[in-house]
Legacy VTK file of the C-alpha trace (Angstrom):
# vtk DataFile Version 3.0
C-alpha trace
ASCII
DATASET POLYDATA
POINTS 85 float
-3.098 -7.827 -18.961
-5.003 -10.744 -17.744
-5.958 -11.600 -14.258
-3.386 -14.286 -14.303
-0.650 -12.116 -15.685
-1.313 -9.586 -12.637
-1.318 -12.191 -9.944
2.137 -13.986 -11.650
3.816 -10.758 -12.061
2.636 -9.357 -8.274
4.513 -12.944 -6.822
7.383 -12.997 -8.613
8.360 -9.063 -8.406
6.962 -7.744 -4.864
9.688 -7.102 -2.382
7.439 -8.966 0.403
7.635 -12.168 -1.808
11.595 -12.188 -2.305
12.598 -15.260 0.443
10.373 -17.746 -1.254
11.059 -19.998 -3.888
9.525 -21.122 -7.242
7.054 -23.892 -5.315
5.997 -21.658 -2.585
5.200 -18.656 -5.299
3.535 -21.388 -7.353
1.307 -22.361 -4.204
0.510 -19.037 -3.630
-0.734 -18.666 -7.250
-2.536 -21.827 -7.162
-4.570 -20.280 -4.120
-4.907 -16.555 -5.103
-8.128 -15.294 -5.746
-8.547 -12.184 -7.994
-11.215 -10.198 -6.716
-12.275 -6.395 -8.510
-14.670 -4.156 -6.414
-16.584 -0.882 -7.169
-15.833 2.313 -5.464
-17.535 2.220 -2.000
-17.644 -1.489 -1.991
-16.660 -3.271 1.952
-14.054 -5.590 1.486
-14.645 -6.747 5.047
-15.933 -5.246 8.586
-14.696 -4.730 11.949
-14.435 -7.727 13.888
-14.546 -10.042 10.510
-12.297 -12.685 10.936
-9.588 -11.955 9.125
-7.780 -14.911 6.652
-7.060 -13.376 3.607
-3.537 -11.602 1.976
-4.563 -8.427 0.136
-2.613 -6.648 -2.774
-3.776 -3.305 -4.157
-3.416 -3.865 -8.243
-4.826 -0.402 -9.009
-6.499 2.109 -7.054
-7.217 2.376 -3.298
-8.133 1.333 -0.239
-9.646 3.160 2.440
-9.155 1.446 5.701
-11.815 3.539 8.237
-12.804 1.817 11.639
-16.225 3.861 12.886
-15.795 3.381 16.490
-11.954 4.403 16.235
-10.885 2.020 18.996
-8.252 -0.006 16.950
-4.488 0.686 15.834
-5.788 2.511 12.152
-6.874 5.901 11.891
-9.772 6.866 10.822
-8.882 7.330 7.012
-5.882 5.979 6.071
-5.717 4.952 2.652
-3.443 2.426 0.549
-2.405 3.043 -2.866
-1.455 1.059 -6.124
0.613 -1.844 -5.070
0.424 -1.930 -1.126
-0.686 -5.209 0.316
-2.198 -5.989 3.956
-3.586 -8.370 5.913
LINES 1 86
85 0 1 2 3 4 5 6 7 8 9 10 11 12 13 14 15 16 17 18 19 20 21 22 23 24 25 26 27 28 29 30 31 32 33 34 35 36 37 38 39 40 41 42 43 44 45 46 47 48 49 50 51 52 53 54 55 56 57 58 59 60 61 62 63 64 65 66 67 68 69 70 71 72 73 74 75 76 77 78 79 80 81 82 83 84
């Protein structure tokens, strides 16, 4: 399936995407980036200020904070088609 397909068929299926319509999908699709990392790879750090939508295609996510001083354990992993912020 090609990056397009992914990023069509993640808009117009997810649950969190259900209220909008066919020209807010379509601007979301317009501005999605598709982005595949290695295992181990930081998506972002601490602090980073955070503007981007995430969705999990395939594989997972480790979300791990070092100093432990925020709202996510230490840990906590996402899954196959989870999305965050």
């Amino acid at each position: 399936m090609s990056q397009q397909q992914v990023l069509t068929d993640f808009f117009s299926t997810h649950p969190a995407f259900d209220s909008l319509g066919p020209v807010e999908r379509s601007y979301l699709l317009a501005n999605a980036t598709f982005k595949k990392l290695k295992k181990g790879a930081v998506l972002f750090k601490a602090k980073e200020v955070g503007d981007t939508f995430y969705y999990i295609a395939s594989g997972s996510v480790s979300l791990e904070n070092p100093n432990g001083k925020h709202n996510q354990p230490q840990g906590t992993f996402l899954g196959g088609d989870a999305v965050f912020a």
